[in-house]
Each structure stands twice: as C-alpha cells, then as structure tokens.
PAKOLGU-435822 format. One record per residue (C-alpha): residue in three letters; x, y, z. Coordinates in steps of 0.1 Angstrom, whole numbers, plus 2048, in hexadecimal, padded with zeros to 3 digits. Each point is the difference from the previous one (the first is absolute). Layout:
N
alaXYZ ...
END
This chain:
464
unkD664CA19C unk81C7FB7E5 unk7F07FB7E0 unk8127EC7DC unk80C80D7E3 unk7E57EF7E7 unk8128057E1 unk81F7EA80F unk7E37E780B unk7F67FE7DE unk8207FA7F2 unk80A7E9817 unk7E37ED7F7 unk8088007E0 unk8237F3808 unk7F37E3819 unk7E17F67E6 unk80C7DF7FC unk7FB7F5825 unk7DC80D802 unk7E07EF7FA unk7E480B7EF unk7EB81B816 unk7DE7EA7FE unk8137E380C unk80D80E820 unk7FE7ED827 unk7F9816819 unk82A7FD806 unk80380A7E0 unk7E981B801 unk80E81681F unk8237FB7ED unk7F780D7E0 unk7E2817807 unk80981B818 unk81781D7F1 unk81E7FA818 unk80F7E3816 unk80881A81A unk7E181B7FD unk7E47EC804 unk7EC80F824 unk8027E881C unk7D57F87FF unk8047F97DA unk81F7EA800 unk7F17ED81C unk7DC7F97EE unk8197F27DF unk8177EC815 unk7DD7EF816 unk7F37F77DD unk8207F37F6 unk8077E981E unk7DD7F6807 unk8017F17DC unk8257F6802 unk7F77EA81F unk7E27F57F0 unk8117F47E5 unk81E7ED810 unk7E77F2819 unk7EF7F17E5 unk8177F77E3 unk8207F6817 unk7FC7DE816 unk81A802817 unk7F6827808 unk7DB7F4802 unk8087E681C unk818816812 unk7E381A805 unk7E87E3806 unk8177F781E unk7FF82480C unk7D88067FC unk80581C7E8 unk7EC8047E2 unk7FC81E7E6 unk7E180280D unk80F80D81D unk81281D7F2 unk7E88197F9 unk81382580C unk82280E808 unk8017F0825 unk7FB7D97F3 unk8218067E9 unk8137F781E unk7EC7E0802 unk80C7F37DE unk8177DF80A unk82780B7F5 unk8167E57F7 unk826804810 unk81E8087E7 unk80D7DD80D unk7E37EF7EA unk8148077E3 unk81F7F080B unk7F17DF807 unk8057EE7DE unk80F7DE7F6 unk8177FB7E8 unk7FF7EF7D6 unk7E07FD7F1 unk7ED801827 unk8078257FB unk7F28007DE unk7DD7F8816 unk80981081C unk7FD8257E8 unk7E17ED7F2 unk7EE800823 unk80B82680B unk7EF80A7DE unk7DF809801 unk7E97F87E1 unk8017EB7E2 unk8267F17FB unk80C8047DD unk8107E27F1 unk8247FF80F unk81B7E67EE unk81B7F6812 unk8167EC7E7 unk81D7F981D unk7FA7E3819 unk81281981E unk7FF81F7F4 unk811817812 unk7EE82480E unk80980E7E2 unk7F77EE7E6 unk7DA7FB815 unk7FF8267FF unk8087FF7D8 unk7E47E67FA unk7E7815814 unk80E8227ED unk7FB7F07E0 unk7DB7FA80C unk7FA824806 unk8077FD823 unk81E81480E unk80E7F2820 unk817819815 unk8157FC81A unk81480E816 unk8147F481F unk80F808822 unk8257F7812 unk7F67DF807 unk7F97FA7DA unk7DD7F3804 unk7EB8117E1 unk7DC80B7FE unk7F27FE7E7 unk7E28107F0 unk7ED7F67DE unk7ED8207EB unk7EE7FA7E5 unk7FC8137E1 unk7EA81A812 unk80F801820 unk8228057F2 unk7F481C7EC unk7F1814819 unk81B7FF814 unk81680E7E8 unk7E781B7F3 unk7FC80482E unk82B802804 unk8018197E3 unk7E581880C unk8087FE821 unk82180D7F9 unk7FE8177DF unk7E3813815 unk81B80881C unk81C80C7E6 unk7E38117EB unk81981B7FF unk81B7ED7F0 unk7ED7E47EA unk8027FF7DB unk8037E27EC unk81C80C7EA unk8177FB81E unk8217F0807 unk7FB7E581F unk8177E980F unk7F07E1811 unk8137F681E unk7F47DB7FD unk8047E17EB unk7F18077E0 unk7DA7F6804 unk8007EA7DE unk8197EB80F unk7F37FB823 unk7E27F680F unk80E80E824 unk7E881A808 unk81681F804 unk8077F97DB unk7DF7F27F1 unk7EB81B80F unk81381A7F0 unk7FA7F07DF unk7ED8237F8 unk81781C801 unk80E7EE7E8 unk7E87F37E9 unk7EA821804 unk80981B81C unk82580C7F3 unk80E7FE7DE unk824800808 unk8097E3816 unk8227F080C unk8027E381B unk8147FB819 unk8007D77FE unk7FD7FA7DE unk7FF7D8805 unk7EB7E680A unk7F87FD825 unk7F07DD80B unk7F47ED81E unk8247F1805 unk80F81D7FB unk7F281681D unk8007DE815 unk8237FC7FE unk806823805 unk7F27FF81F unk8167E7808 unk7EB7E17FD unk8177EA7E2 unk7F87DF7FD unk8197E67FB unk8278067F7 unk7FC80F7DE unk7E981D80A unk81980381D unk81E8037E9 unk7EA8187E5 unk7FA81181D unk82480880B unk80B8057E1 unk7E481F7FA unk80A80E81E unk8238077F2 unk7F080F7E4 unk7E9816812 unk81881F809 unk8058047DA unk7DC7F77EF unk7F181D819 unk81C81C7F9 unk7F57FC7D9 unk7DA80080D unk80F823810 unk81480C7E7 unk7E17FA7E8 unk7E8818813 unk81B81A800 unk8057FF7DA unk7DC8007FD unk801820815 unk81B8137F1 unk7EE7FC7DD unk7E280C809 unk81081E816 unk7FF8187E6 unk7DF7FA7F2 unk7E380C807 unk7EC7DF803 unk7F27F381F unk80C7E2814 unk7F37EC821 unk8117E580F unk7E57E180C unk80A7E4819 unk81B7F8819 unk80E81B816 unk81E7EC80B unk8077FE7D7 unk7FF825800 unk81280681B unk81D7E97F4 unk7FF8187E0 unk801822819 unk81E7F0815 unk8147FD7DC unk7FD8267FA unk80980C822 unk81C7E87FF unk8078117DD unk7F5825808 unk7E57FB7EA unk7DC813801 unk7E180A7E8 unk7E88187FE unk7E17EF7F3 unk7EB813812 unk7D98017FA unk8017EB7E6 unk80E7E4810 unk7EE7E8816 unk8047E2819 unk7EA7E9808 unk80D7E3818 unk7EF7E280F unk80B7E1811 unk814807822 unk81A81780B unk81C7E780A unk82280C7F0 unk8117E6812 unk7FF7DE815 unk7F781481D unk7FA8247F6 unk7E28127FA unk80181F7ED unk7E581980D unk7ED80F7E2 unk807822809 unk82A7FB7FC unk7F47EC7E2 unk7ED8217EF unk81D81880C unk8167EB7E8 unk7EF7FD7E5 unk7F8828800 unk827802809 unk80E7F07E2 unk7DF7FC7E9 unk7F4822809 unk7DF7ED7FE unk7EB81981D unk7F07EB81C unk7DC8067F2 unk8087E27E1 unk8107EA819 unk7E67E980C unk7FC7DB80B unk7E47E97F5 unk7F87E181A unk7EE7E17F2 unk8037DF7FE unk7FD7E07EC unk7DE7FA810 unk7EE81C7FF unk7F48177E0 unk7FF81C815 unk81C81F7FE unk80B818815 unk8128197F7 unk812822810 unk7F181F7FB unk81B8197F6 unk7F481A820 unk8067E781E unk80F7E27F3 unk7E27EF810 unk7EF7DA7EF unk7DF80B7EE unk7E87E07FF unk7E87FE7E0 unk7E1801815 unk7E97FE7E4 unk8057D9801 unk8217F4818 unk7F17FF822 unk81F7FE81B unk7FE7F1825 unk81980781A unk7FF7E281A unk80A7F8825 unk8117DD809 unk7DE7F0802 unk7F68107DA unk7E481780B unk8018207F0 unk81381C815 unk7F4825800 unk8108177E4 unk82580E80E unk8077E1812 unk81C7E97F2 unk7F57DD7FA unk8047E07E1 unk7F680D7E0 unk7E77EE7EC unk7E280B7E5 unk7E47F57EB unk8058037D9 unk7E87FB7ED unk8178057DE unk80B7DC808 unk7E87EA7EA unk8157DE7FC unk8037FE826 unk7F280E821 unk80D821805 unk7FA800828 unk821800811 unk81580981E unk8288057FC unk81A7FE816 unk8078277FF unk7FC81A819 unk7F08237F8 unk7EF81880F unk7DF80D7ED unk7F1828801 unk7DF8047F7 unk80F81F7E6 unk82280C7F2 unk80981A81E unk8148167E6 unk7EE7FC7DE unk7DF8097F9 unk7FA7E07ED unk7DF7E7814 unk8047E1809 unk8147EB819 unk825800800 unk81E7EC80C unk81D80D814 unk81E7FE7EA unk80F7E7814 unk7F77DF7FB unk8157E4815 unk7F97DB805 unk7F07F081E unk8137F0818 unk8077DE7F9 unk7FA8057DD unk81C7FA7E7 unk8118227E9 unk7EE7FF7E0 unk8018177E6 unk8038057DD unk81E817803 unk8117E5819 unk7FB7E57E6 unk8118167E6 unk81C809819 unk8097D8804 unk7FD7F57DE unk81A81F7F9 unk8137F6817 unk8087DC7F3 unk7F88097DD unk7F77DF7FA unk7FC8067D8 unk8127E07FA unk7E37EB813 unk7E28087E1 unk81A7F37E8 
END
C-alpha cells in the first residue's frame, strides 16, 4: 500500500491552518478529512468505517436541521434510522443536479438560497428592491455565506451556498487531494500560474475554489483572468444577452477577443522564459484549452522548454479545445512534455464540481481518478438510478458529507465508469476511469468550457 510523506503533511498543515477547526470540535466529516495520515492511503475497511460515521451523521443532520430535505425523505419513507451499515448508503434519498437550477429571479432568489440552506439563516440585507444574482450573492457573502455557481451551454446556473465551514474544508479537501498526488513536486515557495479568473474576483466556482493555492498552497501566483467575472458575464457568454445593449457589448467584445487572449498568451510565455533559467519550481493549475492555446504559440514560433521535474500541471474542467473538438488527454500530456518538458507523471486532471466537496484527482502511475474514500462515498447509476455494479458505465452521483450548509446527496448528469481499486497504482480505494463524458440528453458543462466562451467574446467591457 503506498504510504505519505508525514513531514510534507505536516507542513502542509501548517500552510492550510487557517481552514481547519479545532481538533475537539470535529463532525464525524470533519474527522475522516483531517484524522487519517493520507487522502489516498487510508485501507479500504478503515476509510469505509470514517466515511459510515460521517454520512450516517451528515444525513442525520440535514434530515433534521433542513425542512425542505426533511419532507423530501418523509415522502420517500427514509429516515437516519434507517441507515445503519454500508448497504443502506444507497438508500439515502439523492436530490437531481436539476434541483439547483430551479430558482426564481430578484429578491425570490434571495429565499429561494434561504430554503436550500440547512440550519439557522444568518441575517441577510438586501438593500436593492430587484437585485440582480449578483448582488444577492454579495449580500449572502457579506453574511458569511459563499454562494458559487457555475453554469452549462444553455446558461442556466447552479448554484450552491457554503458556509464558513463548508467552504473551508473544501479548500483544505481540493488542496490535499492534489498536493498528495504531486507530493514529489509540492513546495510552497513555488511559482503557479492559475488558469482561471482570479478567485477574489469571482464567485464562479472554478475560481472561488481555488481561492487556496493562493492564499496558502503556492507563494508565487499569476492569473490568467485577472478581472472580475459575474453572473452576466458568463450568461452572455454563453450567448444568452438580454436586451440591445448587452447585444451590442457583446459584439463589440467579440472584436476584441482575438487580441485580449494573444496578450493572455504572450503573458504565460514571458512568465516562462523568466523562470527558464532558474532553478525554481513552477505548475500551471486550470484550463487545458488555456494551455494549449499557450503550446500552439510556441510550435507556431519554434518555441520549447525544458522544465522538467520541477514543473507540474494540474488541469481540470473539460477537454474541449474547440466548438466541436475534444482533445484526448493523452495528445494533451505529449504536449506539454513536448514543449514544457514537463514528464507525463506531473500532468494530471482533477474532476469536481460546484456541488460536491469531494476531489478526484490522477494518480501520476495510471492517470486514473482517486476518490477520497475516507468521507466522499460515489454511486454509479442505471437509467432508473439504482446503483450499477463496479466496471459498469452509468450517471454519476455521491454522498458528501463535507457539505454542511446543504444536503450533499446528489446524482449528476455525468457518465463514469467506477473500479473497486486503481488497476495500476498501489493506492486503496475506488477509482474513476479518466474519462468522464456527459449523459445523453444532458447539456456540455464544464468549468474549462465556461472559460473557453467567456475567452472567446472577452466580454471585459460588460463588468464595466
């Protein structure tokens, strides 16, 4: 079984202090997150007696403290009393993605967030008499209530409200997750480039939830999107303007676009050229399709580097490079060892989404999506949402019990296919295939593809 180096534990720790809570006030959640040496090297029996605790007392608690949840479980004649081992996790009522894409509009979504939330409402002041997404989502923030979202091609959002603590731990959960899989690249006096919108300008998930390399993970950091990125703005980028003057900012940006993005190029370039002939380490975090853009400069240019071992990519999001073209990962990590000399090993992908607290990352051996089975407990399910044997492709859903501020029990509209262990690494645990897709029917969504259109009308101009 693979074991973790302690002493980058411990320093990581130290680095990520500020998101944990004090040891003797741990939930169970809490508790199989914090507790057990590694994300990854936790045995299968162990992780799975942490992660029954955790979701037995998760359900307990949204069953109890959440009115809406308590009713829809009522109407299903599930109780916690009825989850008592393993086998009656698949019995905990999941709520479809949909449910948070059914919201009204002004100060009716205001309350709308107020019903998904589970627990006592802080006081929320709303000064605006229709306030728009946005400034709902400030009033909430300003509450100590973050409320990301994220959105597919037809523009509809979900969105998701953390509290204090669930927002913590799942930034102390993304940066474990993926430091302990670069183990043998991580050190905080790195040089990172985030391949999203800057995370204290954002409350889109891709950039809120990396809020941590920055603030703790990597002490060098440059982003890509350096500006504000709002509700209207991804809306209209996905081609939903309303009214003639969003129509006419939104030409306008699109003129724009070619030349914003070759600076946004030529930027990562400089950045690399600098840093060439040092001997510091650098990782690139994000997009792929921004990446790419950056490799298809220097081939057009003849140009390469040779970062080597200490350089490191980490992508997440989706792999469309184009309106119809979907890179495979493995083309993707034969460029980046091509012109970044980065070796396969410290090119992984991360898949996650603005629901779930949960992170799975690649291991460096097989490329292959390790789940944090000490408390994320994944389902794969057939058309009529009954669990489906491991190895068999079905809709992806899970039961997190890091989700506090809202019930964590959930079924996507993606399609995986789950192994009961990594079938090239010796690390426990269950694992994704590295392929994740969408279901038929289901609209693209990504954070990668929202990136890609929002790049592609630049629309800057809109947040002004």
């Amino acid at each position: 079984m693979e074991t973790v180096d302690t002493t980058l534990v411990d320093e990581l720790n130290r680095r990520l202090a500020m998101y944990m809570p004090p040891a003797n006030d741990y939930t169970p959640a809490e508790e199989a997150l914090y507790t057990p040496p590694g994300v990854y090297t936790t045995t299968s029996e162990e992780a799975a007696r942490y992660r029954l605790k955790a979701i037995r007392e998760a359900f307990r608690h949204h069953y109890e403290n959440n009115k809406f949840y308590h009713d829809f479980c009522r109407e299903r004649n599930i109780g916690p009393d009825h989850i008592k081992d393993m086998q009656d996790l698949s019995r905990i009522p999941l709520l479809s993605h949909r449910f948070f894409k059914n919201y009204p509009q002004g100060k009716e979504f205001a309350v709308w967030l107020a019903n998904i939330i589970t627990g006592e409402l802080p006081q929320i002041t709303i000064s605006q008499r229709e306030p728009s997404f946005d400034q709902v989502i400030e009033s909430y923030g300003r509450a100590g209530i973050t409320v990301a979202y994220s959105s597919g091609t037809t523009g509809q959002f979900t969105f998701i409200p953390r509290d204090r603590r669930t927002y913590s731990n799942a930034e102390y959960a993304i940066a474990r997750s993926a430091i302990e899989m670069l183990a043998d690249w991580w050190q905080y006096d790195s040089h990172a480039y985030l391949l999203f919108p800057h995370p204290h300008k954002t409350n889109l998930y891709v950039g809120k939830v990396t809020s941590v390399l920055m603030d703790a993970a990597v002490k060098n950091v440059q982003v890509a999107i350096d500006r504000e990125v709002t509700t209207d703005l991804i809306r209209i980028s996905m081609g939903r303007p309303q009214g003639l003057k969003e129509r006419v900012m939104s030409g306008v940006a699109r003129l724009t676009a070619d030349r914003r993005n070759q600076n946004m190029v030529d930027n990562i370039i400089t950045w690399l050229e600098g840093l060439e002939k040092t001997d510091q380490k650098i990782g690139f975090f994000g997009a792929p399709f921004i990446l790419n853009l950056a490799m298809e400069k220097m081939r057009q240019e003849g140009l390469s580097f040779d970062f080597g071992e200490r350089g490191a990519v980490l992508t997440g999001g989706g792999w469309k490079v184009h309106e119809s073209k979907r890179m495979p990962m493995e083309v993707f990590r034969e460029k980046v060892e091509k012109y970044l000399g980065i070796p396969h090993h410290q090119c992984l992908d991360l898949y996650s989404m603005v629901e779930s607290n949960g992170f799975m990352t690649q291991c460096p051996e097989g490329h292959y999506l390790h789940i944090p089975h000490n408390y994320f407990h994944p389902l794969v399910l057939d058309e009529n949402n009954q669990p489906v044997a491991y190895g068999e492709s079905g809709k992806f859903a899970f039961l997190d019990p890091l989700a506090r501020s809202y019930p964590g029990f959930i079924f996507t509209g993606d399609q995986v296919k789950l192994l009961e262990r990594c079938p090239v690494c010796q690390r426990e645990g269950p694992v994704l295939a590295p392929e994740v897709t969408r279901m038929g029917g289901e609209e693209i969504r990504g954070c990668a593809e929202e990136m890609r259109r929002m790049l592609l009308s630049d629309l800057s101009e809109v947040s002004e």
